[in-house]
N, C-alpha and C positions, 0 to 999 in steps of 0.2 A: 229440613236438614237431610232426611234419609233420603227423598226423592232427590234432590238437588246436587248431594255433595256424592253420593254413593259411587255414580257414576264414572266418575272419572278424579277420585281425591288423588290430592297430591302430598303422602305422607312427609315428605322432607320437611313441609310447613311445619312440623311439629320440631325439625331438627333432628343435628346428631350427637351423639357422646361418646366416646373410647371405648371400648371393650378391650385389654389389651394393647395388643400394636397394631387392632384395628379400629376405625370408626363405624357405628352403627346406627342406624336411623334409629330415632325414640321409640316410635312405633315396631315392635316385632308380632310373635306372636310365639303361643303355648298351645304343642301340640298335644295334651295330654288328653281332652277332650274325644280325638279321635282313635279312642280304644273304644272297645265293649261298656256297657254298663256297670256302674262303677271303678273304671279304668281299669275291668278286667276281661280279656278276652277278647276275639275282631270284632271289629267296627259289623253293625247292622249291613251296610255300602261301603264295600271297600272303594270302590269305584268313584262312588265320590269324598271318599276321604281322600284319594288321590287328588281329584281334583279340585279339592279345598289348597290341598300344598302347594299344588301350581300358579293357581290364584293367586296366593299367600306371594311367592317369587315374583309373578308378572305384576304386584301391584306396587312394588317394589323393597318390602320387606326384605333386610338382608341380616335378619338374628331370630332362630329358633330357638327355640327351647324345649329339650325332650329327656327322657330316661330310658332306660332298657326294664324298668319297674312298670313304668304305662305296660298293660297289656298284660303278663311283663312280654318284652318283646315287641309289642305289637305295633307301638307307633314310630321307632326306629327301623323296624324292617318296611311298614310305608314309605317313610322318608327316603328312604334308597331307592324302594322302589318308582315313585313319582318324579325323586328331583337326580339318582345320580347318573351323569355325573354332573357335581356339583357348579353352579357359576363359583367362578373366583371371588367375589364379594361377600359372598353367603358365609355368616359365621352360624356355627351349631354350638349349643350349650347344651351337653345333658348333665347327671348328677348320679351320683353314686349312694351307699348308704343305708341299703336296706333291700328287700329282696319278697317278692309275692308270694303268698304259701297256696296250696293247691284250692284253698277254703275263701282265697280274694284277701286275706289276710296280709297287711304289711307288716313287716319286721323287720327288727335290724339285721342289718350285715356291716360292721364296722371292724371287723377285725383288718388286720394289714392283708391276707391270704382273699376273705373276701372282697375288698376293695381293688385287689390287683387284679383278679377274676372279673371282677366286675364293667371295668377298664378294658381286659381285652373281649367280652361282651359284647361291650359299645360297638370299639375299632370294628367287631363284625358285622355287628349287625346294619351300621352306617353305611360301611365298605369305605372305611376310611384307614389310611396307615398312624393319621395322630390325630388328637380331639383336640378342636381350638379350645373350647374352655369345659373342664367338668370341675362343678360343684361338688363338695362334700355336704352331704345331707346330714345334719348331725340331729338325733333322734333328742328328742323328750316328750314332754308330755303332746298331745294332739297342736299342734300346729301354734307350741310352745318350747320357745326355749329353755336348756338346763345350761346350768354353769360347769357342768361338767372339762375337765382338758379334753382337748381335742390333739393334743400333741401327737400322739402314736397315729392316728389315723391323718392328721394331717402330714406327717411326716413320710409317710409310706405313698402321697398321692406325690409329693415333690421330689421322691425318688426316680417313679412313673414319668414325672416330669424332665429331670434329667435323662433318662434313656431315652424322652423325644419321644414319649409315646401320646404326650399332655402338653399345649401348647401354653395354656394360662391356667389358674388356678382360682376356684372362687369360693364360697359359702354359702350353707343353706336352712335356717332354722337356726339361727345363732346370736348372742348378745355381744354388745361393745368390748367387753370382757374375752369372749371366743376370737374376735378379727383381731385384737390386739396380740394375742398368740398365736395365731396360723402366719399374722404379718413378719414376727420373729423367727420364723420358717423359712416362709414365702413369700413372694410380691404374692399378694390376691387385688383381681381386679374386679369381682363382682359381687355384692350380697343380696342371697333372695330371700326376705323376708313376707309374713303375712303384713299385710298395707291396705289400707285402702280410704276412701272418706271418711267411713262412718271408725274404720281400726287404726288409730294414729299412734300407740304404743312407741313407734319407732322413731317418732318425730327429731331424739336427738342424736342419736345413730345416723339418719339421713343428713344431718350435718354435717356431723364429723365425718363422715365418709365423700360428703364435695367437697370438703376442706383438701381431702386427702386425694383426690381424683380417683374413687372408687365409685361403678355403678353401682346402683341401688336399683334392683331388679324387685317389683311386689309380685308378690305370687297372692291370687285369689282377689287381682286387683277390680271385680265386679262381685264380689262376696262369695264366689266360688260354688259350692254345692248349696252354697243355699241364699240366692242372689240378694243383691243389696234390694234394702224396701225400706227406703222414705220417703214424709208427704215433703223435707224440703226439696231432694232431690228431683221428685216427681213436680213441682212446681216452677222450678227452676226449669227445667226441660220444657217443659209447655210455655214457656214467656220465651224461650230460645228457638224452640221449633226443632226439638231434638228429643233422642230418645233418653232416661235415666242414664243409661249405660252411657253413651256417649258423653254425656257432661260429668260421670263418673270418673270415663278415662282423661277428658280433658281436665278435670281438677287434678289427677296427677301430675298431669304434664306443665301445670304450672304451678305445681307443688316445690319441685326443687330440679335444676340443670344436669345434676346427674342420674335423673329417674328415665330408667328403661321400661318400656312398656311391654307385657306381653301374654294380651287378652286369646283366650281359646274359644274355638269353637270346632264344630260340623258341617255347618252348614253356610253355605256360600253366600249367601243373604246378612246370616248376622256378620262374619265377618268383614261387607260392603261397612254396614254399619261401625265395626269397632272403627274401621281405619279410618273412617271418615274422620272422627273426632280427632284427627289430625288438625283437621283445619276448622275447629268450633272455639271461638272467642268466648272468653268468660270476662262480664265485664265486673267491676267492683263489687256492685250491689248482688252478683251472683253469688260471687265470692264469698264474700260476709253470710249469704246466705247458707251458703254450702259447710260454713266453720260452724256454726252452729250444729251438723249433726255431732261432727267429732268431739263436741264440747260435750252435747250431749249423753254421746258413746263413755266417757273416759268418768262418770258422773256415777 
């Protein structure tokens, strides 16, 4: 698989889904990676962070996804730098919500005043006049949802959106509870929740959200800071001739029709890799094989 498909894959295999009043390939990618360590501070290579993003466009990815919090700063003023000005295709998603303390510290920024700052931010640091889609990032516990309202801060993003500075509107860290009240607001057309084989929490959230033609974007869809590691995953790959990761991403993608893909990295090698799993077939018995982590996760 890595030698074979790397080369020359062809992500449309995997298909598209809506984002919006655009369509986007399954396959994107998450630039959050190419900050500093711990997403704070420049990339080691800027140089080749740039030309990870270029990659990323000529392979034909047309949905990003970034923050002005990466870095902070640091992987939106890459993106301007490598790809503007932008193709016409290319949709950008970043996310609002919270804000880097000098110490690498995330925090909230949820008020209406930081959220509007945050927003014209972006617009700079992009070099963009309006953002196709920004996410509210709604804070609770580490990469848990609260039930908290979201009314005030999602309200203040749909104002943003009316003056045209915000093209679409989405979600980020939130329960069925939270999209059912931003929806009372706003169309939202996106949720990025933590997801992935072994973390299925969300399993009926992702439903209800293709019922409703909403993407479901996973964040941390390869286990994120601390990669997925199991023997069925790692077994499965070896009878496929793939790597964990790649039959990780392809179990999403045949997880559910409106799952948006958008694996990170740095380095030009593993992202041949993510995109590959564009085009890697999971047959039944993999399948089955693969239900058994998250059976095991939720246990």
């Amino acid at each position: 698989m890595t030698d074979t498909l790397t080369a020359s894959t062809d992500i449309t295999a995997a298909g598209a889904y809506a984002l919006g009043d655009r369509s986007v390939n399954r396959m994107g990618y998450g630039a959050m990676q190419l900050a500093g360590p711990g997403v704070f501070g420049p990339p080691k290579d800027p140089d080749m962070a740039r030309a990870v993003l270029r990659e990323v466009v000529a392979s034909g990815v047309n949905h990003i996804d970034t923050s002005d919090f990466y870095g902070p700063y640091v992987t939106n003023r890459l993106i301007a730098e490598a790809l503007h000005p932008y193709p016409d295709e290319l949709v950008i998603v970043t996310k609002v919500g919270a804000r880097r303390g000098d110490d690498a510290s995330w925090n909230p920024a949820q008020s209406p005043a930081e959220l509007t700052g945050a927003v014209h931010d972006n617009l700079k640091n992009l070099k963009l006049e309006a953002l196709d889609v920004v996410n509210l990032r709604v804070t609770g516990a580490v990469h848990e949802p609260s039930e908290a309202s979201i009314e005030a801060q999602f309200t203040a993003l749909a104002e943003l959106q009316r003056q045209g500075l915000i093209r679409h509107l989405g979600l980020s860290n939130v329960t069925s509870t939270q999209v059912r009240e931003a929806r009372g607001i706003a169309e939202v057309v996106c949720v990025q929740n933590l997801y992935n084989v072994a973390n299925r929490a969300d399993d009926l959230l992702i439903d209800e959200l293709a019922a409703a033609g909403i993407a479901y974007v996973p964040f941390f869809p390869l286990g994120g800071f601390a990669p997925l590691q199991s023997a069925e995953l790692s077994a499965v790959a070896g009878d496929l001739g793939a790597t964990p990761m790649q039959v990780a991403l392809a179990w999403l993608l045949r997880r559910a029709p409106n799952m948006l893909l958008i694996p990170g990295t740095s380095s030009l090698a593993h992202l041949r890799e993510n995109l590959a799993a564009a085009e890697l077939a999971l047959p039944a018995q993999a399948l089955a094989q693969l239900d058994t982590i998250g059976a095991a996760a939720s246990h």
